[in-house]
C-alpha positions in Angstrom: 96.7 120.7 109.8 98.4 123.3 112.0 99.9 122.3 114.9 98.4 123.8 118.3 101.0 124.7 120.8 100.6 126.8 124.2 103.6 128.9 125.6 103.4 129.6 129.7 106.1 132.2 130.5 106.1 133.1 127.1 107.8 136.9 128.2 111.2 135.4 129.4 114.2 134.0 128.0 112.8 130.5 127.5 109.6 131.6 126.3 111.3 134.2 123.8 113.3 132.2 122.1 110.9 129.7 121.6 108.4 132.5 120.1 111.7 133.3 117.9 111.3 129.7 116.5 107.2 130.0 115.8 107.5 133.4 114.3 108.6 131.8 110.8 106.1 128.6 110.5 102.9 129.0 109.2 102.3 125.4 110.4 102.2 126.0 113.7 99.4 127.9 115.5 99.5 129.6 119.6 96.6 128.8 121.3 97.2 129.8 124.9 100.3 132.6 126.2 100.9 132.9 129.9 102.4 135.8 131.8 103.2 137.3 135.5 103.6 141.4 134.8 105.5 141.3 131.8 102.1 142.5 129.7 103.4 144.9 127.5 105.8 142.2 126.1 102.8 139.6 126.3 100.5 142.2 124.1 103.1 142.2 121.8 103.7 138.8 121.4 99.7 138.5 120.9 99.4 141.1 118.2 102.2 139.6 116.1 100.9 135.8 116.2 97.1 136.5 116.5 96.9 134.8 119.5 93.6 134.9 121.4 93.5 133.6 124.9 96.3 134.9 127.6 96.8 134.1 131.1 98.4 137.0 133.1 98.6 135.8 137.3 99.7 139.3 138.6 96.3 140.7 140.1 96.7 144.2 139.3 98.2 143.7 136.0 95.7 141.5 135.1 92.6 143.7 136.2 94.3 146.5 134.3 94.7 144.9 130.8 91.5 143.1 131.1 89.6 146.4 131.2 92.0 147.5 128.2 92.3 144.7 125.7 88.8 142.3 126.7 87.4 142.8 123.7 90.1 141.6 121.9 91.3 139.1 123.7 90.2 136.2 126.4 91.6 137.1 129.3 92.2 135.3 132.4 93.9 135.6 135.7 94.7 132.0 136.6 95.4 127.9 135.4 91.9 127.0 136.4 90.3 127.8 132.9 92.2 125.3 130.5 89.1 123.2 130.1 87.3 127.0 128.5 90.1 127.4 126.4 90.8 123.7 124.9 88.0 122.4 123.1 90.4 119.4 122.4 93.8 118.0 123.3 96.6 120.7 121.7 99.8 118.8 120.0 102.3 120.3 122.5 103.0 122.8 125.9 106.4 124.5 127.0 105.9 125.5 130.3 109.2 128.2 131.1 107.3 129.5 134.5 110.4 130.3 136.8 110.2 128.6 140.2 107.7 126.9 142.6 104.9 128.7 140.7 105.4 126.7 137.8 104.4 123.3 139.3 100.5 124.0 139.7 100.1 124.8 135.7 102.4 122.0 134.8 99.9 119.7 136.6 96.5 121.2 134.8 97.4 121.5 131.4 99.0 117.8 131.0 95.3 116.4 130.1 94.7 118.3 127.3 98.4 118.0 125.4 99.8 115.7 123.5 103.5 116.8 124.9 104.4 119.1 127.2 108.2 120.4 127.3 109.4 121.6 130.5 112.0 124.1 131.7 110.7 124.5 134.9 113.0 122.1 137.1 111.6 123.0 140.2 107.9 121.4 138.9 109.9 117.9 138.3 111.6 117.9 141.6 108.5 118.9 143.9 105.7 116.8 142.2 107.0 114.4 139.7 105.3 111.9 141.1 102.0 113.9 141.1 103.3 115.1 137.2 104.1 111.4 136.4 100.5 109.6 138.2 99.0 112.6 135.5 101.6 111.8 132.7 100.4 108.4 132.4 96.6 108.8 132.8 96.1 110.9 129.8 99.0 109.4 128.0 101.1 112.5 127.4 104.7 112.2 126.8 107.0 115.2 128.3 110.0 116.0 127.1 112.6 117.5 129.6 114.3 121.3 128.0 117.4 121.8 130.2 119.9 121.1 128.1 121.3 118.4 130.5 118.4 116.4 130.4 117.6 117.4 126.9 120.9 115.3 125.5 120.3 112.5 128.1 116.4 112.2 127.1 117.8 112.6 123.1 120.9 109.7 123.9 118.3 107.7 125.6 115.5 108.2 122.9 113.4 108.9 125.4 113.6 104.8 126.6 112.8 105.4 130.4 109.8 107.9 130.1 108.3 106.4 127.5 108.7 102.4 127.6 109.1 102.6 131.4 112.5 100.3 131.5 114.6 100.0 134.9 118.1 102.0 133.3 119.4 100.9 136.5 119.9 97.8 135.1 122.0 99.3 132.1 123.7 102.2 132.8 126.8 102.7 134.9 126.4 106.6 135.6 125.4 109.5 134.0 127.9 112.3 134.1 125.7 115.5 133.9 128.3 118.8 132.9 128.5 122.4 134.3 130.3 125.4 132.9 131.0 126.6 136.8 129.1 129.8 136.2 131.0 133.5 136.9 132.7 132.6 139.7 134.5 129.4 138.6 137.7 130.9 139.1 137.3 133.6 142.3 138.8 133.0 145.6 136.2 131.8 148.2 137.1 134.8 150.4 136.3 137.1 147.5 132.9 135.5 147.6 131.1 137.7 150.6 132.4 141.0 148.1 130.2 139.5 145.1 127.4 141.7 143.6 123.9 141.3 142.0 125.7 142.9 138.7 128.5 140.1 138.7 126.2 136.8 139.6 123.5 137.6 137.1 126.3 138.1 134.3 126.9 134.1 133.3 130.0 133.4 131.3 128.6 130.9 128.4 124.3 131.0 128.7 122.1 133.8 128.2 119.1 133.2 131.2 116.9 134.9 133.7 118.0 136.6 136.8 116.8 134.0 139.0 118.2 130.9 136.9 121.7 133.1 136.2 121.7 133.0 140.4 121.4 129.5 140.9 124.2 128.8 138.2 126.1 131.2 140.1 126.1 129.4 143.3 125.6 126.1 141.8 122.4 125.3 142.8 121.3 124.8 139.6 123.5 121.2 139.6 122.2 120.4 142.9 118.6 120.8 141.1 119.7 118.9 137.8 121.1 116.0 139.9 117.8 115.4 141.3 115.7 116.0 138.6 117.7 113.4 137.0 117.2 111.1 139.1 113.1 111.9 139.2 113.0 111.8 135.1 115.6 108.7 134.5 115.2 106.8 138.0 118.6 107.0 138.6 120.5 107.0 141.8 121.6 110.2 142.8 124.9 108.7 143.6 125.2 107.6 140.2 125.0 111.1 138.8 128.2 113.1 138.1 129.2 117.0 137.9 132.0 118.0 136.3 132.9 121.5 135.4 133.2 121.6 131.8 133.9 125.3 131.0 133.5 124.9 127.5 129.8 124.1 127.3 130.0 121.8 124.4 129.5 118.3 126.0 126.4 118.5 128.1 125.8 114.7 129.4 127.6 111.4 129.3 125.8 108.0 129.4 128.4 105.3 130.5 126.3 101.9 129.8 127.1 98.4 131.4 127.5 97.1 128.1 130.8 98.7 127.5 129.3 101.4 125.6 129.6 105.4 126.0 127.4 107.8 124.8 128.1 111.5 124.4 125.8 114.6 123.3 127.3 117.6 122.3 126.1 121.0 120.8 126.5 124.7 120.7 126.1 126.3 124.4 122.2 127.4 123.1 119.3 126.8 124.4 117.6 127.3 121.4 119.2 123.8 120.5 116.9 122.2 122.7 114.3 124.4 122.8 113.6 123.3 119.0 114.6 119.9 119.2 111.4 119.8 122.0 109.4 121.5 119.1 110.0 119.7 116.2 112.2 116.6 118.0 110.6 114.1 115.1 110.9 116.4 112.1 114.4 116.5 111.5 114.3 119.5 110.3 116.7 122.6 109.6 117.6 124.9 112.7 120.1 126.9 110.8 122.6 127.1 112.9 126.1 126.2 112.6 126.0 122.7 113.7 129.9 121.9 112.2 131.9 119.6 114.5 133.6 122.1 116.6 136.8 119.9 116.6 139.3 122.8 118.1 136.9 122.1 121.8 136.7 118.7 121.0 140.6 118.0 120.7 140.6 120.1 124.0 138.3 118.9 126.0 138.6 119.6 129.7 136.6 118.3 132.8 137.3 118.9 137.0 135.4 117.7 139.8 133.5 121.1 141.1 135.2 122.6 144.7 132.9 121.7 146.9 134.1 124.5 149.7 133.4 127.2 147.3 130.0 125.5 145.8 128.9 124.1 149.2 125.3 123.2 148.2 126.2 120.0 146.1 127.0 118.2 150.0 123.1 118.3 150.1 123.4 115.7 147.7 124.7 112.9 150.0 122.2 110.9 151.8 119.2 112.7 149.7 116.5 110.9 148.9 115.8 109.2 145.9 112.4 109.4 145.8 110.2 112.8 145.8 109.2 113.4 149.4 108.3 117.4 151.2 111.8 118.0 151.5 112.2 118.9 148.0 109.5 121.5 148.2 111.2 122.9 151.1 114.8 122.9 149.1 113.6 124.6 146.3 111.4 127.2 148.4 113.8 128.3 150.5 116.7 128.8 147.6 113.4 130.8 146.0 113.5 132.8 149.1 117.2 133.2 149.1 118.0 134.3 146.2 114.8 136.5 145.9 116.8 138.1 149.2 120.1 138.5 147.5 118.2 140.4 144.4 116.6 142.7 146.6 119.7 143.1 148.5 118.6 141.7 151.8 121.1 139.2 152.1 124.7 139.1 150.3 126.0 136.2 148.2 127.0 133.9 150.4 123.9 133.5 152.6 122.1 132.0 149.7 124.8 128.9 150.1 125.3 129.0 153.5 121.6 129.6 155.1 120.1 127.2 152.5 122.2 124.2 154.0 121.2 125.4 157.4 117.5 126.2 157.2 117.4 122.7 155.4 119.1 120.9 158.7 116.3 122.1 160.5 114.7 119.7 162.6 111.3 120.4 161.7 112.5 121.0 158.2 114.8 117.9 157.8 111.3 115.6 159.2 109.8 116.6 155.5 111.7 113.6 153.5 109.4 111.2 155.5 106.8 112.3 153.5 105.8 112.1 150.3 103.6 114.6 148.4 100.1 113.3 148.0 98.4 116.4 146.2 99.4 120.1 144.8 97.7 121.6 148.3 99.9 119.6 150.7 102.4 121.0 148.2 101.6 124.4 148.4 101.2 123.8 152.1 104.7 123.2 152.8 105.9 125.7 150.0 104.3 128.6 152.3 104.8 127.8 155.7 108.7 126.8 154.6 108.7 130.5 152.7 107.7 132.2 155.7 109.9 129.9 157.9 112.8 131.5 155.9 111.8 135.1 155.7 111.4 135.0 159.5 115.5 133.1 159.9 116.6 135.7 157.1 115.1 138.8 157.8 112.7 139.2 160.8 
């Protein structure tokens, strides 16, 4: 029997390469492809793998293929039809939406999968406890795709999400590893002269604008510390970044027990990508997975300058525990960085006016509470977006 499988954000880099991975296995079939504007990559991607039901959420794209391509395909503008298209649970979901839009999808389509992989960070640290109250009524297991919390899910065997143990009570810390992005090694007073052409070009990973951005500025770590911490129930405090140019050691597990655990690979997403895939089929990605022993023999680690990457001090005295604050710290670095792409803003706002929108008074008063539903969600995601637009730009 085939496997059914649904790709949302199947038009950029996460969705690509897994479509890369599909394109040779006749034991795998797409159900359901999801896309913002990029329809003329989401067509093509249809026509190759015969895949009838899309989702594009841009209003006038979506208007305009629908009136070109309905009577070929099932075409709908939102996440509210999942119960049309599933007739029954599909075997597994990678959701690669890119932001805060990511978390509403991530929510709907858990009841009818069997696993859903997720790349979005941003849905973990604004509703996991909404994701996990809906993980564990329809029994669906997730499976984290960053590859930071794709080695510590692999070293862990999945034993906190899916047996529901306190690793508190066994592990030390987890050191989580960054390559320090383009600007590891330029002066902080070169950082105000940095353009959209230098921070979108990352040393090591190939990614999105938006992703390559928050690597750039290190915002991406702040994320993966708490996302940690959501997935693993870990302590922030007990979560690690070292800069690890290399890109070949990508999480460390230091257990009470004495013992130290260490997952290595190629700096390639696909690696994980896959492994989410096909995690219990050991099978062949045909890649060269030889024990790169010239990086091993030089293996380097720092503690990350925390002048020049000012947005890991959010980390002290964050909560540990989702609350509304989160939803505003990942909107208004959405905002930000939205800004700096558009050229509203230069580089070093994004750092700068994130930490001080965030010490707002009637921003800070969000970590009181916790998210009951998406809409309170949403709620706080707009009037915090238009909160920043108005400090940034009005």
């Amino acid at each position: 029997m085939k496997k059914k499988i649904a790709i949302l954000g199947s038009t950029g880099s996460i969705g690509n390469s897994l479509m890369s991975i599909v394109g040779g296995d006749k034991n795998i079939k797409i159900e359901l492809l999801s896309s913002n504007t990029n329809t003329s990559q989401l067509i093509k991607q249809a026509k190759k793998f015969n895949v009838k039901n899309l989702i594009i959420t841009d209003p006038v794209k979506f208007i305009l293929i629908k009136k070109r391509y309905s009577k070929y395909y099932k075409i709908y503008n939102n996440f509210d039809n999942f119960d049309k298209i599933f007739k029954s649970k599909i075997d597994y979901t990678m959701n690669a939406i890119v932001g805060f839009s990511g978390l509403n999808p991530t929510l709907k389509i858990i009841k009818h999968t069997k696993k859903i992989a997720i790349a979005n960070k941003e849905s973990i640290i604004c509703g996991w406890n909404l994701i996990q109250n809906e993980l564990k009524k329809n029994k669906t297991e997730i499976i984290p795709v960053d590859s930071e919390h794709f080695s510590i899910w692999s070293l862990l065997n999945n034993y906190k999400i899916k047996k529901n143990h306190n690793l508190e009570n066994l592990i030390d810390n987890i050191v989580i590893t960054a390559s320090g992005g383009p600007f590891l090694n330029t002066p902080l007073k070169d950082f105000k002269k940095i353009k959209i052409k230098n921070a979108i070009r990352h040393p090591t990973w190939k990614m999105g604008k938006k992703i390559s951005i928050d690597s750039a500025t290190l915002v991406n770590k702040l994320f993966e510390v708490i996302e940690t911490q959501r997935l693993f129930g870990i302590r922030i405090n007990k979560v690690l970044i070292k800069i690890h140019k290399q890109s070949y050691i990508h999480s460390i597990i230091s257990f009470k027990n004495g013992l130290i655990k260490i997952c290595a690979h190629n700096p390639d997403m696909i690696i994980p990508i896959y492994n989410s895939l096909k995690f219990d089929e050991n099978l062949n990605l045909n890649l060269n997975s030889n024990i790169n022993f010239d990086i091993l023999n030089n293996l380097k680690f720092t503690e990350v300058d925390k002048k020049k990457f000012s947005v890991i001090n959010i980390l002290k005295n964050y909560p540990n525990h989702c609350t509304l604050l989160d939803t505003a710290l990942v909107t208004i670095n959405d905002e930000l960085v939205n800004l700096f792409l558009n050229n509203k803003i230069n580089f070093t706002d994004i750092s700068t006016k994130l930490i001080k929108i965030l010490n707002i008074k009637e921003i800070k008063r969000l970590k009181n509470f916790i998210p009951k539903n998406y809409d309170e969600i949403r709620k706080i995601n707009d009037f915090v977006r238009l909160k920043t637009l108005k400090l940034c730009i009005l």
